[in-house]
Every structure is written in structure tokens, then in C-alpha cells.
N, C-alpha and C positions, 0 to 999 in steps of 0.2 A: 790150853784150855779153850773149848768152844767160845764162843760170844751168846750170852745168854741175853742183852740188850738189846730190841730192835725196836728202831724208832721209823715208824711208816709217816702217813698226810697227817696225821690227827694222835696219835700214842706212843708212849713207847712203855714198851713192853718188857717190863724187869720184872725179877720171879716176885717179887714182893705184889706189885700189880696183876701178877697172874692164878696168884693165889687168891688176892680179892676176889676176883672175875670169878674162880671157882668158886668162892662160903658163895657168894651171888648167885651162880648158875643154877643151885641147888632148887629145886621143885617139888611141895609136897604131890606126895600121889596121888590127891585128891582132885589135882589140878594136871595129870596127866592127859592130852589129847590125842596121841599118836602112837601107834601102835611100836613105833621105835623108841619111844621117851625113855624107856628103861636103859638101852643100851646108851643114848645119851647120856645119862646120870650115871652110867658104871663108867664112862669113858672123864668127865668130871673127879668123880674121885680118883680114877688111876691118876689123873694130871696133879691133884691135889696133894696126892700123898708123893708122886716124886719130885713137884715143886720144892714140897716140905722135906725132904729127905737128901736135899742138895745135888740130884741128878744134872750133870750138865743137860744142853736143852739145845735149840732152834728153831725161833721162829720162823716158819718156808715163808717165805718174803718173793720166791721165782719158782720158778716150774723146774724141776731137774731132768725131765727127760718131756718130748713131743706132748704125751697123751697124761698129761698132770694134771690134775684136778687139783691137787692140795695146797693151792696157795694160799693166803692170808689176804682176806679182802674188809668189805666194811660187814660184812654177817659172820665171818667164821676165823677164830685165830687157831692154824695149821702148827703143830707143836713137834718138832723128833725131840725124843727122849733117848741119849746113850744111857745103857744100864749096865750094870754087870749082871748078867740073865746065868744060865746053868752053863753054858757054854764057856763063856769067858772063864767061869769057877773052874771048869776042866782043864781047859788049854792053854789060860792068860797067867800071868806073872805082875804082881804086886805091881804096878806102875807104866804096865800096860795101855796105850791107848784103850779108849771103849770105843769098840767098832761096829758092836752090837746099838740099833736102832729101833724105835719103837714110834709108830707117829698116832696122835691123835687130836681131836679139835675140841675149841672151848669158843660159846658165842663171842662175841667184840659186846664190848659196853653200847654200843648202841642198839644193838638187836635185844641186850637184857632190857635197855629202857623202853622201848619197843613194847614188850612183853613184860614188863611188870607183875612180876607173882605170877603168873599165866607161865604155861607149857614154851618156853622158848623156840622147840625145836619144831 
């Protein structure tokens, strides 16, 4: 099983705290300022719901190839989600690694406190 635990300078990052981070992230629309905020808030709940659904998980904590963008700094926590997608349904067998990947980002606690009720992203 993956390691869903990562402890960086300042947090560590267990599903239970990253579901917090998510009910937190959540922005009414009223308070929307960016023309992205929508896909931010779909990218939230998908975290939200495969936190709660016991998806293994990985915090990107390093770059996996040259031109990586998606690490986990002090504004953005970088999330791969294994899932079982349509794919694995097809080809994988009951007890199959999940090789199947999904990545998405949720603010860090400090950029939500940052932004307080206000549009985070």
C-alpha cells in the first residue's frame, strides 16, 4: 500500500487533514474572483470524495520528471490519486495493484488562512 502520510517543514498530511483542508477549501460563489474558481472547486470535491472513499493517495513532495510543476510547496498540496477507473474494471483482477493515476491540488492551510472566506485561488 502507498504511503498516504507525508510530513513536509510545517504538516503532515494524513487523509483525515486533508479532508479538513477540503470542507475548508470550499468557496461560496458569491465570493468567486477568477475566472478558474469553478474548476478549482470541482478539483476539491473530486479530492474530497476519494479522500472519503479510502482511495490510496500521494502527496508529490519531488518532481518525477525535469519539467514538473506539481510539487507540494507552502501554497499548493499536489495530490495522485490510484483509482480503479474503467480500465482496471476491464483488465485488472481483484487485488491488482492500482496503476491507474489521477493528480490534483488542494490549497496548504496557509494560503486558506490567507484568504479567509475569499476566493483562495
Amino acid at each position: 500500500m502507498r504511503q498516504g502520510i507525508i510530513k513536509n517543514d510545517e504538516m503532515e498530511y494524513t487523509r483525515e487533514k486533508l479532508i479538513e483542508i477540503c470542507e475548508r477549501a470550499i468557496v461560496n460563489i458569491d465570493a468567486w474572483g477568477n475566472r478558474d474558481t469553478d474548476e478549482s472547486q470541482k478539483c476539491v470535491g473530486v479530492c474530497w470524495a476519494y479522500l472519503k472513499s479510502g482511495c490510496e493517495f500521494e502527496v508529490m513532495t519531488k518532481s518525477e520528471h525535469a519539467l514538473d510543476f506539481c510539487v507540494t510547496d507552502d501554497r499548493t498540496i499536489w495530490i495522485k490519486f490510484y483509482i480503479k477507473d474503467f480500465n482496471w474494471f476491464e483488465m485488472c483482477n481483484e487485488g491488482d495493484l492500482l496503476n491507474e493515476s489521477e493528480l490534483y491540488y488542494l490549497p496548504t492551510e496557509q494560503r486558506l488562512n490567507r484568504f479567509r472566506n475569499e476566493d483562495w485561488y
